[in-house]
N, C-alpha and C positions, 0 to 999 in steps of 0.2 A: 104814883098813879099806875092802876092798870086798866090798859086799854086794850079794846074790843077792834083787831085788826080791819076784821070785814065792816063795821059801822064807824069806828073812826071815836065812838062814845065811851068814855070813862065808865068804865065796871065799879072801880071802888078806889079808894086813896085815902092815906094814912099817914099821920107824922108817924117817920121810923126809929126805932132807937135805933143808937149810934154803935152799938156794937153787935146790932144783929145782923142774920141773914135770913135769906127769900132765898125759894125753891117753887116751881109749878108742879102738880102732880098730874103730867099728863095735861090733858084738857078739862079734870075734872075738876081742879081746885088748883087751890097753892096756900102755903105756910107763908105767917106774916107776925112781925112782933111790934105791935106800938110801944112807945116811950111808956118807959115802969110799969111795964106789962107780962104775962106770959106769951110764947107760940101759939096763935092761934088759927085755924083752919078756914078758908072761905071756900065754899061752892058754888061753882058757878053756875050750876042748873037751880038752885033755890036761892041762893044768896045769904043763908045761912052762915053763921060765924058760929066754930066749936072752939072752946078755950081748951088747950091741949093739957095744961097742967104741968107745963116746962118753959122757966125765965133763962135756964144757963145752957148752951148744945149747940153744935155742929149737926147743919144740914147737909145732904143728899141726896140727890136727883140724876133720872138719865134725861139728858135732852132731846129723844124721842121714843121713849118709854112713860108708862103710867107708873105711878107709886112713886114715894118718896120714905126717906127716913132722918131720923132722930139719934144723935148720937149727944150720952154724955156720960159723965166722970164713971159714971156705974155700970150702964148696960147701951146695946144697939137696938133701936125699936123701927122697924119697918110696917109702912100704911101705906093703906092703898084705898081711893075714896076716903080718906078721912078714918078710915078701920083700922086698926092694929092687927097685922096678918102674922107678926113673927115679933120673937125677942132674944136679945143672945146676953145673956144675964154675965159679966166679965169671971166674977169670983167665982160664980157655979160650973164656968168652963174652963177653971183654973187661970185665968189671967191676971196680970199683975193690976194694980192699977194704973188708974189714967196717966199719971204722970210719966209713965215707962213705958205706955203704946202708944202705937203709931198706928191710926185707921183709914186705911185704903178701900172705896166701894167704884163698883162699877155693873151698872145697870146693864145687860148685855143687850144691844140690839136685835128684834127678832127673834127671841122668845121671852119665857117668865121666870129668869132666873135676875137675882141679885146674890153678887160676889163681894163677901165680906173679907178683906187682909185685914189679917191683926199680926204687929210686929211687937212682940213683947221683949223691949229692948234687957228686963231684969233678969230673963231665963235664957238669950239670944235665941228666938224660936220665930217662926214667921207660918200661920194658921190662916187658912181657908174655911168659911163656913157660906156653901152656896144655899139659898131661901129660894123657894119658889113662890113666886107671886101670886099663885094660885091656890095652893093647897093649905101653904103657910109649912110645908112642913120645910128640913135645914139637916145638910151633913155637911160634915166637918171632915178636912183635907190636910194633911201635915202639908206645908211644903217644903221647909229647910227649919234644918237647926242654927241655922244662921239670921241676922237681922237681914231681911229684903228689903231695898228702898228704889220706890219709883214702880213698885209692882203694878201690873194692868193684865187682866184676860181679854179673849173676845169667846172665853167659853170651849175655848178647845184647847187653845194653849195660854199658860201666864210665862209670861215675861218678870223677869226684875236685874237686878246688878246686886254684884255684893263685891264689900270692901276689900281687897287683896292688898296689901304691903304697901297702904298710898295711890294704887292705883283700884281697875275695875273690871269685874269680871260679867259679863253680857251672858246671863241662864236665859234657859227658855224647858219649860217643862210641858210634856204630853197630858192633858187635862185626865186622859181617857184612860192612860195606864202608867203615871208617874213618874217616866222616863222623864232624866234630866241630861243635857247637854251644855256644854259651856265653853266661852271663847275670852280671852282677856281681850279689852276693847278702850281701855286708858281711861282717860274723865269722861263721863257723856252725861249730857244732864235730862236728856227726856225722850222716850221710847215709846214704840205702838205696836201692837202687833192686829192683824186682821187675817183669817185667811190664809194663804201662802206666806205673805211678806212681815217681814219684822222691819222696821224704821226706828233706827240708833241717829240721836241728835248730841251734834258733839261741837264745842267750843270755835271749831272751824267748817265743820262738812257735817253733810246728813249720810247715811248709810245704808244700804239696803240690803238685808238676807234675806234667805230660806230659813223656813225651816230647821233645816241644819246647819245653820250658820255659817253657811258659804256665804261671801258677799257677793252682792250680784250688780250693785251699781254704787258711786258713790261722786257726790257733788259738793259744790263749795257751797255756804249757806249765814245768813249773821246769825249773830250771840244768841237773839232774843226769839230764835222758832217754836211756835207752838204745834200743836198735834191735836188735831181733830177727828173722831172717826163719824163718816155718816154713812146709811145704806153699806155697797161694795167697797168703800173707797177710802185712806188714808187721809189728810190733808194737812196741809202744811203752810202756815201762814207764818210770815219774814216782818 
């Protein structure tokens, strides 16, 4: 069921298959897949349903950005209102296939960019392709010759970890001029960057750097923290 917060009245409802997912596009729509169905598109200013033409994919969404995307075996496809603003074709850009990537997006709050990781585990390479949500148009970022895992921007700087000898190494790269820095930081399972602050979550304590990965606070925390960003602000839910 989706419901119409200010009225309280059911929009629209749908048996789901069991192995899809939903995405809102903004306040203009949202992706939905009935049982033995394709992806299909609903608006919420006409009520219109567009059948997208895709039964098998991974969805994409920023929780307070417009657009959404489509990800599967073959290519990235990003829409906005239900339009197809960009495509990132895998083979045409050299990537391996599906079964040997790993796809990390993030919708950056407070402008019109969408950041695409692509970890192409058969070549060890990990690729940046930022989309602007406006133009449609898309460049393409090396970030490491290395597999990245747990990568995240906020558009000025990406964050990730990479494997060192069993343990983990805490990067954080300058968006603006590709400067990389790095700190060995042991196991961590889940990272944010905003702003000034990087937040390292790690099996006992949460962490807190600069920039230059000084630490500048750090607290005790359970197993299972997650990582929110909204507006200015980090957040952290136990």
């Amino acid at each position: 069921y989706v419901v119409d917060m200010n009225s309280g009245a059911t929009v629209f409802s749908f048996d789901e298959d069991d192995v899809s997912e939903f995405v809102f596009d903004g306040e203009n729509g949202f992706v939905f897949k009935r049982q033995d169905e394709n992806y299909c598109y609903f608006d919420l200013a006409s009520g219109t349903i567009t059948d997208l033409g895709i039964s098998k994919a991974h969805l994409y969404s920023g929780t307070e950005t417009e657009g959404f995307a489509i990800g599967t075996d073959d290519d990235f496809t990003l829409y906005k209102g239900g339009g197809i603003i960009c495509n990132i074709n895998y083979s045409a850009e050299g990537v391996s296939g599906s079964i040997y990537v790993d796809v990390t997006v993030d919708f950056v709050p407070g402008t019109n960019e969408c950041w695409v990781f692509i970890t192409d585990y058969d070549i060890a390479t990990t690729t940046a392709f930022i989309l602007d949500m406006q133009s449609g148009s898309s460049r393409r970022m090396q970030v490491s010759n290395k597999a990245c895992y747990d990568i995240t921007t906020d558009g000025k700087s990406i964050i990730w970890k990479q494997d060192e000898d069993y343990t983990y190494s805490l990067c954080i790269m300058d968006a603006a001029n590709g400067t990389v820095k790095s700190k060995d930081v042991g196991y961590i399972y889940k990272m944010a960057v905003l702003n000034d602050d990087v937040v390292v979550v790690s099996e006992l304590d949460v962490t807190i750097f600069n920039k230059d990965l000084d630490e500048l606070d750090r607290f005790e925390a359970g197993y299972s923290i997650q990582t929110f960003i909204s507006g200015d602000a980090i957040y952290l839910m136990d």
